[in-house]
SEROMI-168185 format. One record per residue: residue in one letter; x, y, z of N, C-alpha, C in turn; residue number from 0. Coordinates in pm, whole numbers, plus 50000, padded with zeros to 5 digits. Last residue first. Example, Ala and Ser with C-alpha at 12.3 -4.5 7.8 and 13.67 -1.06 7.14 Angstrom:
BEGIN
+------+-------+-------+-------+-------+-------+-------+-------+-------+-------+------+
! resn !   n_u !   n_v !   n_w !  ca_u !  ca_v !  ca_w !   c_u !   c_v !   c_w ! resi !
+------+-------+-------+-------+-------+-------+-------+-------+-------+-------+------+
!    S ! 51285 ! 49775 ! 50708 ! 51367 ! 49894 ! 50714 ! 51290 ! 50003 ! 50787 !    1 !
!    A ! 51319 ! 49431 ! 50780 ! 51230 ! 49550 ! 50780 ! 51320 ! 49670 ! 50780 !    0 !
+------+-------+-------+-------+-------+-------+-------+-------+-------+-------+------+
END
This chain:
BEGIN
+------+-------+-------+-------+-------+-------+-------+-------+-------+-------+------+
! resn !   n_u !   n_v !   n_w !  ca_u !  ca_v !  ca_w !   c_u !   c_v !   c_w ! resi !
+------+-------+-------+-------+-------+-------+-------+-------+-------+-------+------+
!    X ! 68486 ! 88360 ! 74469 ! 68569 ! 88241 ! 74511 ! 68710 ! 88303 ! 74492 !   83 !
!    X ! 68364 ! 88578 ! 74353 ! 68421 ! 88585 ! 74475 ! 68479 ! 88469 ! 74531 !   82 !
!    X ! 68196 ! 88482 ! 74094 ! 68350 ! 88556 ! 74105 ! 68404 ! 88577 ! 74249 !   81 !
!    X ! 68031 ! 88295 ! 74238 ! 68114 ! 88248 ! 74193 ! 68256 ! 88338 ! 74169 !   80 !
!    X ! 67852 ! 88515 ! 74331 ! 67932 ! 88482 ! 74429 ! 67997 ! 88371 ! 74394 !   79 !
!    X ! 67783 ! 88641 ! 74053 ! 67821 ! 88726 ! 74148 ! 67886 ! 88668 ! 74281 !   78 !
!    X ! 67659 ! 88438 ! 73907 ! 67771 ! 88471 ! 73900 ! 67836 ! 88573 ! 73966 !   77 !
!    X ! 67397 ! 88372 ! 74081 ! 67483 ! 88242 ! 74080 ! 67642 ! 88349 ! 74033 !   76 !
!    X ! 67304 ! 88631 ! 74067 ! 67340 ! 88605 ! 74147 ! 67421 ! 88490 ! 74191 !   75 !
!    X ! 67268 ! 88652 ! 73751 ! 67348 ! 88719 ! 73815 ! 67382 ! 88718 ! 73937 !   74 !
!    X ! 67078 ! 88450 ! 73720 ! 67205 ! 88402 ! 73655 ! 67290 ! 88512 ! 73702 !   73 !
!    X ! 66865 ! 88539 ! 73893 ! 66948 ! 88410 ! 73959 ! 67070 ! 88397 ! 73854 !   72 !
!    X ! 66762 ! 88763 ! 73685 ! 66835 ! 88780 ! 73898 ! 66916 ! 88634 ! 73887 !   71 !
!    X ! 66701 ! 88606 ! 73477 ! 66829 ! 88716 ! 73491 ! 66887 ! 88717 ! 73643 !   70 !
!    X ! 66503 ! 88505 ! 73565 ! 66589 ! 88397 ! 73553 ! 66753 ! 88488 ! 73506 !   69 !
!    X ! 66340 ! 88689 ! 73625 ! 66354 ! 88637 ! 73738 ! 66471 ! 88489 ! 73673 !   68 !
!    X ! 66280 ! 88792 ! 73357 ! 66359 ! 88905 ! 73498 ! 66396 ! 88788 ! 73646 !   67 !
!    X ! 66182 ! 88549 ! 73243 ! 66336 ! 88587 ! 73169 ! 66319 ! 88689 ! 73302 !   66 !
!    X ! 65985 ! 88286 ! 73351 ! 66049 ! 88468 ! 73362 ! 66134 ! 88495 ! 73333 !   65 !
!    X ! 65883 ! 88025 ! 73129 ! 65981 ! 88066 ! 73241 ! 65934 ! 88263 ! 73247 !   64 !
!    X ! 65588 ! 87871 ! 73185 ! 65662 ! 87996 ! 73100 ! 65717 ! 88053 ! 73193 !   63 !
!    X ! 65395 ! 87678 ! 73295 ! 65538 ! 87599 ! 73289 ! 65633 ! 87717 ! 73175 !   62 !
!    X ! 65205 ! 87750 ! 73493 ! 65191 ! 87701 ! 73359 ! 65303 ! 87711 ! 73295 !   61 !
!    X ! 65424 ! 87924 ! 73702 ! 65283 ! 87774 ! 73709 ! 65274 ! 87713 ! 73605 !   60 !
!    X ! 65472 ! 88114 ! 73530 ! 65536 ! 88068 ! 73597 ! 65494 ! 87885 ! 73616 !   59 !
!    X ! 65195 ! 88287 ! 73512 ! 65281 ! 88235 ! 73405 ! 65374 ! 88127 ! 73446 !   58 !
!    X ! 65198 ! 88344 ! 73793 ! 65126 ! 88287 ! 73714 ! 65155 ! 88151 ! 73615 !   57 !
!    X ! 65442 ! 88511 ! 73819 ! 65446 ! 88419 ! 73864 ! 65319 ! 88270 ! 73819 !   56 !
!    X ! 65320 ! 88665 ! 73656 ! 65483 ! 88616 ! 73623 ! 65468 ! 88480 ! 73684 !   55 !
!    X ! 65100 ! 88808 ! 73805 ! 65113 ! 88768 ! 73635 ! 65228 ! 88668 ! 73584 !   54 !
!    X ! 65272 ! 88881 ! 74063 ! 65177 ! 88791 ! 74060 ! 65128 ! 88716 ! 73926 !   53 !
!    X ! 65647 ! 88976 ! 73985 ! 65467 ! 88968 ! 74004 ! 65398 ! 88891 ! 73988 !   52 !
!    X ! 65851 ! 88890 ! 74209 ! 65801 ! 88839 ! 74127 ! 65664 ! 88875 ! 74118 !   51 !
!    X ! 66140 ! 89060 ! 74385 ! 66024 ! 89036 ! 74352 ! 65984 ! 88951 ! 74237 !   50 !
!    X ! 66440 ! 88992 ! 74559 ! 66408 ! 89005 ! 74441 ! 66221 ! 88965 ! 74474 !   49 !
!    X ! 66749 ! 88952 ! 74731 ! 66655 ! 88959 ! 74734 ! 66572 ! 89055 ! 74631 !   48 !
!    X ! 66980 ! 88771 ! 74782 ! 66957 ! 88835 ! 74718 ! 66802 ! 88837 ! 74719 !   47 !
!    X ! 67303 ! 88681 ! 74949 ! 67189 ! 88737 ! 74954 ! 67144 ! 88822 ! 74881 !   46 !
!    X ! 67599 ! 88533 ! 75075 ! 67518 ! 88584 ! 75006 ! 67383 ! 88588 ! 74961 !   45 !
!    X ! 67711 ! 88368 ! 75266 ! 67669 ! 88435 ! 75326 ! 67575 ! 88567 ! 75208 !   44 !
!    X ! 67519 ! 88103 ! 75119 ! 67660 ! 88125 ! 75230 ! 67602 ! 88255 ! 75302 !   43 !
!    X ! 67300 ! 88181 ! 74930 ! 67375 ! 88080 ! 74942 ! 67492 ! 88144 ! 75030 !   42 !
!    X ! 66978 ! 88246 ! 74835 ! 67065 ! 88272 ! 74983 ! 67183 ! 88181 ! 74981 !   41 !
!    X ! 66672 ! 88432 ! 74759 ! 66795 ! 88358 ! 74700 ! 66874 ! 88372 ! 74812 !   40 !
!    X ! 66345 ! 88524 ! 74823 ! 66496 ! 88571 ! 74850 ! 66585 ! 88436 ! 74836 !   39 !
!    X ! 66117 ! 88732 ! 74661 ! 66169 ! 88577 ! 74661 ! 66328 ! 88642 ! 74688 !   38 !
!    X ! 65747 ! 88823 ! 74706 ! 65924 ! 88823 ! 74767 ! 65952 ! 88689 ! 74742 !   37 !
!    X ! 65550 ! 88868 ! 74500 ! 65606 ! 88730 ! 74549 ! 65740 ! 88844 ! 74551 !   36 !
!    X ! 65283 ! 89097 ! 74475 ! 65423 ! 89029 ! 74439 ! 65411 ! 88896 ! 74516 !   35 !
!    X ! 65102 ! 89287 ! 74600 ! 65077 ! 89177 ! 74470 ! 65186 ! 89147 ! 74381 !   34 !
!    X ! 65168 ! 89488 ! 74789 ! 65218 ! 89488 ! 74628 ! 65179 ! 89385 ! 74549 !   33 !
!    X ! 65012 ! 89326 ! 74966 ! 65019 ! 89533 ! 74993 ! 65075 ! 89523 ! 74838 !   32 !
!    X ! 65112 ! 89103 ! 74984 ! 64968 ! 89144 ! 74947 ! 64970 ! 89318 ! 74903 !   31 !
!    X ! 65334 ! 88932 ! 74919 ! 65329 ! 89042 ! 74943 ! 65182 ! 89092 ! 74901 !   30 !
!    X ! 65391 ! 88584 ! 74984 ! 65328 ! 88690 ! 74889 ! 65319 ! 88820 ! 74983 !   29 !
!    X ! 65753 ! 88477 ! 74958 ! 65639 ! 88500 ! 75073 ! 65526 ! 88592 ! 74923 !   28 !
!    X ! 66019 ! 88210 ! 74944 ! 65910 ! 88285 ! 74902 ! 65794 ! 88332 ! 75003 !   27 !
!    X ! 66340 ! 88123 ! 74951 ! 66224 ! 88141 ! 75028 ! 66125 ! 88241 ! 74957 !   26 !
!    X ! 66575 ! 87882 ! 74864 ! 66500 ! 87993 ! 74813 ! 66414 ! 88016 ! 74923 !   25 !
!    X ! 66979 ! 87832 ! 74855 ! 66830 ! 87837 ! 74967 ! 66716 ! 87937 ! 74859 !   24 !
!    X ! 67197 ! 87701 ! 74636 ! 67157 ! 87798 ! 74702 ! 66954 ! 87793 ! 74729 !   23 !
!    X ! 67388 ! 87495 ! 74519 ! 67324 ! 87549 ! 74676 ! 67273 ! 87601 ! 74726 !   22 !
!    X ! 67368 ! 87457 ! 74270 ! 67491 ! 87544 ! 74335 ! 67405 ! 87595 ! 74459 !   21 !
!    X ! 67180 ! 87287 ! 74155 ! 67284 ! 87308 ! 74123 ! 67405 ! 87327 ! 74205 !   20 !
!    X ! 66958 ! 87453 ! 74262 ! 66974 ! 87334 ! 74337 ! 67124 ! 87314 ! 74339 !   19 !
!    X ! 66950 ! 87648 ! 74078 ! 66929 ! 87677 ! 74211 ! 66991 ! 87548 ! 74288 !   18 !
!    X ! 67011 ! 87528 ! 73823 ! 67139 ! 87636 ! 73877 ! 67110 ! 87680 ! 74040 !   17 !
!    X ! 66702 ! 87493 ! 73690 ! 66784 ! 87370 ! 73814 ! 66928 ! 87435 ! 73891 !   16 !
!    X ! 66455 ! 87635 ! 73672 ! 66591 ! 87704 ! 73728 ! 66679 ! 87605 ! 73805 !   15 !
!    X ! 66229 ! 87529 ! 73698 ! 66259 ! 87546 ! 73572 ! 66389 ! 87628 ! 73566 !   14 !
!    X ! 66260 ! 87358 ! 73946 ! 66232 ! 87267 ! 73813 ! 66253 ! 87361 ! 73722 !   13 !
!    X ! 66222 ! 87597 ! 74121 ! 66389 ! 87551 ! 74109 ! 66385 ! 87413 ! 73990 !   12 !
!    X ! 65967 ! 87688 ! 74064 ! 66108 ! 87774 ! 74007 ! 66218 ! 87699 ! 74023 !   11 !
!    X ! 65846 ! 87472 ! 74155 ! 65803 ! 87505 ! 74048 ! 65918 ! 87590 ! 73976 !   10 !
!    X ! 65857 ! 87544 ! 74418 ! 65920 ! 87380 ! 74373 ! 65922 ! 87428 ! 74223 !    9 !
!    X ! 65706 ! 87749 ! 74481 ! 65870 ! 87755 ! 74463 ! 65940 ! 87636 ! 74438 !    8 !
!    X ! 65496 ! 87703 ! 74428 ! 65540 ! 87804 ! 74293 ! 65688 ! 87769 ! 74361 !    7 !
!    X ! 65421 ! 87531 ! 74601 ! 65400 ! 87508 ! 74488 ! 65494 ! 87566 ! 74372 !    6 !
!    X ! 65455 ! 87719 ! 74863 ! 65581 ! 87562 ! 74815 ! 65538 ! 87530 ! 74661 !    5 !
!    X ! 65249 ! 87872 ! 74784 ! 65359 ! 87956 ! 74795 ! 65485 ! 87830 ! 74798 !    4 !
!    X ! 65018 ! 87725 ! 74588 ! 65050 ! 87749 ! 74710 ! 65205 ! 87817 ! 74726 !    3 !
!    X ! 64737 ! 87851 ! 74400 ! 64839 ! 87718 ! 74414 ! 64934 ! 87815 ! 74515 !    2 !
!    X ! 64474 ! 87927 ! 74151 ! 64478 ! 87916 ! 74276 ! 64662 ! 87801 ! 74310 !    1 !
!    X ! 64425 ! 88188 ! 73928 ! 64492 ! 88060 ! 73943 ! 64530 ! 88042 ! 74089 !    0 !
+------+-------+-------+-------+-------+-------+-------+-------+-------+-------+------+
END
């Protein structure tokens, strides 16, 4: 499945609106050497940085969320909400 590194990441914050939601920055890169997707989450001064395999991310495209990659962001949205 061919589609572009803005593709898949417009693509995660439509099926993860809590990104937009609550401010927080995404950036994606592919990792060739691992056949991932670095995806780093960023709101203030918090930071999280997290993989996505290439299969996931796939999946992803064709509109099946990632329950590991929708765990990271519900623990990172509540990790710098308890610090308010």
């Amino acid at each position: 499945m061919g589609y572009t590194n803005v593709a898949l990441m417009e693509k995660i914050k439509e099926m993860y609106p809590d990104i937009e939601k609550h401010g927080i920055t995404v950036n994606l890169d592919f990792n060739r050497e691992l056949k991932t997707y670095d995806i780093k989450l960023k709101k203030d001064s918090h930071e999280l940085v997290t993989h996505l395999e290439k299969q996931d991310a796939d999946e992803c495209m064709d509109g099946i969320k990632c329950i590991y990659l929708g765990v990271k962001i519900g623990e990172f949205i509540k990790n710098f909400e308890e610090r308010k």
